[in-house]
C-alpha positions in Angstrom: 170.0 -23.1 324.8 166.0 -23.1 323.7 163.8 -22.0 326.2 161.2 -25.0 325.7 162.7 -28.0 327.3 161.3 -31.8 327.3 159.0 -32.3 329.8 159.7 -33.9 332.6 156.8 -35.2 335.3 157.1 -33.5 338.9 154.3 -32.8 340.9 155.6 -30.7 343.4 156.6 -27.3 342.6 160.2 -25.8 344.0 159.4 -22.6 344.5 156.7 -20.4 343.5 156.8 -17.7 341.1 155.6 -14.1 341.1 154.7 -11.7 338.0 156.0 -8.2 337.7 153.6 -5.6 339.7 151.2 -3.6 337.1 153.1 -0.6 339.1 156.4 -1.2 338.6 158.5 0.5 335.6 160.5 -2.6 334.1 160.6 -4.4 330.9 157.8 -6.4 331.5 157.7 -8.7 328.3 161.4 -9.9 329.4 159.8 -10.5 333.0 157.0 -12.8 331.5 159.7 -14.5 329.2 161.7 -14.9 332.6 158.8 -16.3 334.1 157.6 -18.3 331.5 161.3 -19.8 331.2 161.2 -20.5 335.1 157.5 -22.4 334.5 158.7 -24.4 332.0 161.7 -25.7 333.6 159.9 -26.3 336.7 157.6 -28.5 335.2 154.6 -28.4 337.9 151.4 -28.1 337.1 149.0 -26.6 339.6 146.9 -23.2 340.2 149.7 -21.1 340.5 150.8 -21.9 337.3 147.7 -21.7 335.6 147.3 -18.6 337.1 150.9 -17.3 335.8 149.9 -18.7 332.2 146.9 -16.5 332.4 148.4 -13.5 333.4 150.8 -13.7 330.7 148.4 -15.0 327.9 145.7 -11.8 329.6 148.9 -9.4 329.1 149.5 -10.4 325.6 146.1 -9.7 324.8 145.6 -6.4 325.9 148.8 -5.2 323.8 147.4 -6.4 321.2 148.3 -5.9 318.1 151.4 -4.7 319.6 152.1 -8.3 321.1 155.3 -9.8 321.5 156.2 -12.4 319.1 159.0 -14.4 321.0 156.6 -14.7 324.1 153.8 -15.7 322.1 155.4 -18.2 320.3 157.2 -19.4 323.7 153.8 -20.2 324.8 152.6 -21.7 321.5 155.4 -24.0 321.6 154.7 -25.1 325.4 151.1 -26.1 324.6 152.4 -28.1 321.7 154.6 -30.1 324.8 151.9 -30.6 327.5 149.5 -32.0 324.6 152.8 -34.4 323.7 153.0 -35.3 327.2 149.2 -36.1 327.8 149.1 -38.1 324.8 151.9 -40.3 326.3 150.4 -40.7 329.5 149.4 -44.5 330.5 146.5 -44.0 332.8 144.1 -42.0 330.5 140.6 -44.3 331.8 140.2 -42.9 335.0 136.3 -41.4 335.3 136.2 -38.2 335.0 134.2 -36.8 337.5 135.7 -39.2 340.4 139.2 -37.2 339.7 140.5 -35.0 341.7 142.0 -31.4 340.0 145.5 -32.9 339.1 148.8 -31.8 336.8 146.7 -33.5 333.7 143.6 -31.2 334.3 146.3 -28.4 335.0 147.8 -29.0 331.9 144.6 -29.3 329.3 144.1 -25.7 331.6 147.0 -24.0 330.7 146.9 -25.6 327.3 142.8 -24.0 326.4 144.6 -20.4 327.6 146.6 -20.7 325.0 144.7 -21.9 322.8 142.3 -18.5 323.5 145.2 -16.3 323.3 146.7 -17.9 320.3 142.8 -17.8 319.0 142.9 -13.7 319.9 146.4 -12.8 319.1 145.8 -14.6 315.1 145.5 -12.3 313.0 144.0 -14.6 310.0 140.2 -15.7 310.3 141.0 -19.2 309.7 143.5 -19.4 312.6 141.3 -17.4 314.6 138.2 -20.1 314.0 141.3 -23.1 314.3 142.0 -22.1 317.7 138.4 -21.5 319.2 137.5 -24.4 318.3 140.7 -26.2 320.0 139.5 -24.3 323.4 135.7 -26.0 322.7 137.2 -29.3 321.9 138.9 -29.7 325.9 137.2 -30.8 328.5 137.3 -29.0 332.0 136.0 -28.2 335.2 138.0 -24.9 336.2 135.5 -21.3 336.1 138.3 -19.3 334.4 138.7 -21.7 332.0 135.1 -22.5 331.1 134.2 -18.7 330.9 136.9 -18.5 327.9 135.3 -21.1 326.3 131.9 -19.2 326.6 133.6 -16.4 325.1 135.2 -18.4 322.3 132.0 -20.1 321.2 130.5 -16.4 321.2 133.3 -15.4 318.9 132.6 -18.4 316.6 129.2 -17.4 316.2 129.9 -13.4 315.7 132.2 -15.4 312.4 129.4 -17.8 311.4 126.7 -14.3 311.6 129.6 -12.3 309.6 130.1 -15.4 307.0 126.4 -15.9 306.8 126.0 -12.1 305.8 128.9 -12.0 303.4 127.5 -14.8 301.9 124.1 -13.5 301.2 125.6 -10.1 300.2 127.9 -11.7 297.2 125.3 -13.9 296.2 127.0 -17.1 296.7 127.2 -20.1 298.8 129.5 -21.8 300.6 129.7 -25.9 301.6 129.8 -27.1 304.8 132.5 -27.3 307.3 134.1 -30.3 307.2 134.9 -30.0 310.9 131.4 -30.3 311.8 130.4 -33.1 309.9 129.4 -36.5 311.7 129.4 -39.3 309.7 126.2 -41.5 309.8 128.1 -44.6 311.9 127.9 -42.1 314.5 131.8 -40.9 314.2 133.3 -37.6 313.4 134.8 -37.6 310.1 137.7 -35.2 310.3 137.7 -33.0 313.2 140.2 -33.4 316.5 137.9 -34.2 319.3 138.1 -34.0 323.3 136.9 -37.2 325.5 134.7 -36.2 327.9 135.6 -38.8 330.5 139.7 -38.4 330.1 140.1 -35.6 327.8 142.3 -37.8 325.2 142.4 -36.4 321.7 142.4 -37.7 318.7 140.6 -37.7 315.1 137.9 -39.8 314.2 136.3 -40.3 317.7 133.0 -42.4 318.4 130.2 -39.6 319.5 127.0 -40.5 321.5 124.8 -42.1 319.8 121.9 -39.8 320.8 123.0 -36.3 320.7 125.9 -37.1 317.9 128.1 -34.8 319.7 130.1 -35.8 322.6 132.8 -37.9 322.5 134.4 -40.5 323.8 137.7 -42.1 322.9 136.9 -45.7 324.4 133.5 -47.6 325.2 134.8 -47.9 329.1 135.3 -44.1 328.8 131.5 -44.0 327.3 130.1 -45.6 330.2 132.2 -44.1 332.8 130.6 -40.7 331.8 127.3 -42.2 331.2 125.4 -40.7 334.2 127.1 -37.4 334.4 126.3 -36.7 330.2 122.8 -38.3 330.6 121.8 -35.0 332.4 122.6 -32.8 329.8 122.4 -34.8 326.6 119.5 -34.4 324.3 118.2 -35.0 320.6 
């Protein structure tokens, strides 16, 4: 039987679960699994599991490189099924900041975790700029998982610093990344974007006019988020 199972809505959880001690002398990567297993199956979506999913994901990366494949991909395949099951969702208009923190923020939590673990764990540059970028691109209001996302855009700039002086040293140029491009209809071209109302994703998102950079995945979802974005967006 696969450990990843379809997803199931339920927002209550049956019974809370606990991580092995950092004292205790057991196999802990067949703990974690356990755990992870029991998270899955339980399909509820709150701060204890986000907190679970970061213990785990914090775990991983401080073994690195001596990680644990089957965990890692365990949680790499979980991601994949919470972004499934978000996309699916009906209600995906409600304003932003009038919600209340709910399994959907929970989920797009857990999921930006990953997405920074996955980002840490790579061991390709390409991968490791992929999945930074994923943490940047979703939207959310918990501490934890907005300090990862300082230190993910951090480590995209330490690549862009190291790229810029590889470039100069070999003497040649490279183009522009096509995942920053806006087109001039005020649209990214290619890259997955985040609303910042409902936190839908999708390709080819509208941007704000004015600061060509957030986006919004409807014109209600726009104006819904109109106040809150007018306070930080500029030129």
């Amino acid at each position: 039987m696969p450990l990843i199972k379809p997803i199931v809505a339920n927002t209550k959880c049956q019974k809370q679960l606990t991580p092995p001690s950092p004292t205790e002398s057991i196999d802990r990567s067949q703990v974690y699994q356990d755990v992870l297993s029991s998270l899955v199956a339980s399909n509820c979506w709150d701060a204890h599991t986000l907190d679970l999913t970061e213990q785990i994901t914090q775990w991983l990366i401080e073994r690195y490189p001596n990680h644990t494949p089957t965990l890692s991909e365990h949680l790499w395949q979980w991601s994949k099924q919470l972004k499934a099951y978000d996309h699916d969702e009906e209600d995906k208009h409600i304003r932003y900041e009038q919600q209340q923190l709910n399994g959907a923020e929970y989920r797009r939590a857990i999921r930006l975790t990953i997405y920074y673990c996955h980002a840490r764990l790579s061991e390709n540059d390409l991968d490791k700029v992929k999945y930074y970028r994923k943490c940047l691109e979703i939207t959310t209001r918990l501490p934890t998982q907005q300090h990862l996302q300082k230190l993910a855009t951090l480590a995209l700039e330490e690549h862009q610093h190291q790229a810029v002086a590889m470039t100069n040293h070999s003497g040649y140029t490279t183009p522009k990344s096509r995942t920053s491009s806006i087109s001039s209809g005020g649209e990214s071209s290619t890259s997955l974007k985040s609303c910042a109302n409902c936190g839908t994703e999708k390709r080819g998102m509208p941007v704000c006019a004015r600061c060509k950079s957030q986006a919004y995945c409807t014109l209600s979802c726009l104006k819904a988020d109109r106040t809150r974005h007018a306070l930080t967006c500029s030129r």
